[in-house]
C-alpha positions, 0 to 999 in steps of 0.5 A: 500500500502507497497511503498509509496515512489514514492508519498513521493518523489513527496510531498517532490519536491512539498513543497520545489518547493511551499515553494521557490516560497511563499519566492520569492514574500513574501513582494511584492504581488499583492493582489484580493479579493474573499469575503471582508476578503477573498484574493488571491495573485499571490503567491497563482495561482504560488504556485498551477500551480506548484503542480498541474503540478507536481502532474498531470505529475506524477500521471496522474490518481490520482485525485486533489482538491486545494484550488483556483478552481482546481477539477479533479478526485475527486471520483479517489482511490487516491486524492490529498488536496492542500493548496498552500497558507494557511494564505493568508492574513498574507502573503499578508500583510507581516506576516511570518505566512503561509504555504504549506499544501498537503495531498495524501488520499486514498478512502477519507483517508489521508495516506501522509500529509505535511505541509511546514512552509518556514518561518522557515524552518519547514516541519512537515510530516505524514505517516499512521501507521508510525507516524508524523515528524518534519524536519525529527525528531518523533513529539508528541503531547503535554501531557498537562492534563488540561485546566487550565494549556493548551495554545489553538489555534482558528480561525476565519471564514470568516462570522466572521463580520456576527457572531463576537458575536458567534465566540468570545463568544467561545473565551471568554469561553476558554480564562477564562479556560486555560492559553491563547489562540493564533490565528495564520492565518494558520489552517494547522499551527494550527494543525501541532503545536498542532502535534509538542506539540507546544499548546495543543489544537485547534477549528475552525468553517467552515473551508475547505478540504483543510485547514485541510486535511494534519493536520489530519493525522499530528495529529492523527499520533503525538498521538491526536485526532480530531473531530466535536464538537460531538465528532465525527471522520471525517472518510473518508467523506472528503469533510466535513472535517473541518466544525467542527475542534476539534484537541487536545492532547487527554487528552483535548479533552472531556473538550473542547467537553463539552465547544463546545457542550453548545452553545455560550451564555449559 
């Protein structure tokens, strides 16, 4: 498609009605859990009402997928990704390290992707085969060439009292080979900040669609790369995006690939 401006219009109401909201209630949320160090906030539920609402009245044949229970269309040509809250927790706790996350793929593509940081304003947003953004601003991936010299970005899954060993002895493993690593809460954050060449390289175990969709094409558009820990493109298999997350510069990536593919305790 030549013009994607009616969709980029609505992305752009969509972050900033989302972002207003997240502002609103940050530091007095009401807070229920969906696993022991899984929540979910009122903030989250106002968040997708209001980009489902905007999404459907405008788009009534696209298809939609959000995080907090929201399935329509699914196998539609076009399909929106939601985050409505992406660093639940930090959010719910007070921590101003959250985001909107949305992706507009076509026929399992991201082609529209944006991420809004209303903490501090940031909006990082992505075009297929038009490059990637950062309030407006061309982002770049970082040009960082080794580990040694790199500072990395991981996460936790959800299990991760279940395999605290496996998760940490991966962190361990990048910790000793690259200037440090940071863990933020956020993988769309993560990624939008490995596309503004903010850090240079990212993993993550068991993520979901949501969480990773719009960086993706963030990434990929600021000149990275991402993969599964083989190496492998995700392609337009989209609802196995992010059970494996690789997200570099590039120039990282086979060397991480090499650290992922050995197996924790090895």
């Amino acid at each position: 498609m030549s013009d994607l401006r009616p969709f980029k219009a609505a992305l752009d109401r969509a972050l900033d009605g989302a972002g207003r909201l997240l502002l609103r209630h940050f530091g007095h949320v009401s807070i229920s859990y969906k696993g022991r160090a899984d929540l979910l906030t009122q903030a989250d539920l106002q968040s997708q009402s209001f980009i489902v609402d905007l999404l459907e009245k405008r788009f009534p044949s696209h298809g939609i997928v959000a995080e907090e229970k929201h399935r329509r269309r699914e196998d539609a040509e076009f399909l929106w990704v939601i985050d409505p809250l992406d660093g639940t927790t930090n959010y719910a706790h007070g921590y101003p390290a959250a985001c909107v996350s949305i992706a507009l793929l076509r026929r399992g593509r991201p082609i529209l992707a944006g991420v809004y940081d209303p903490f501090r304003d940031e909006r990082f947003t992505a075009e297929r085969g038009r490059g990637a953004r950062l309030n407006g601003r061309p982002a770049r991936v970082s040009r960082t060439r080794g580990l040694s010299e790199s500072l990395l970005l991981t996460g936790f899954a959800y299990d991760r009292a279940e395999r605290s060993r496996f998760y940490v002895e991966f962190y361990r493993r990048f910790m000793v080979r690259s200037h440090d690593v940071r863990r933020s809460g956020s993988a769309a954050l993560d990624m939008a900040w490995i596309a503004s060449g903010r850090a240079d390289g990212y993993w993550e175990f068991s993520l979901n669609p949501w969480d990773v969709a719009a960086g993706l094409l963030l990434v990929e558009e600021a000149g990275g790369r991402v993969s599964d820990f083989s190496g492998n493109p995700w392609g337009n298999r989209w609802r196995r995006f992010g059970r494996e997350t690789l997200a570099t510069n590039g120039l990282l990536h086979a060397g991480m690939l090499k650290i992922l593919r050995t197996g924790a305790g090895k």
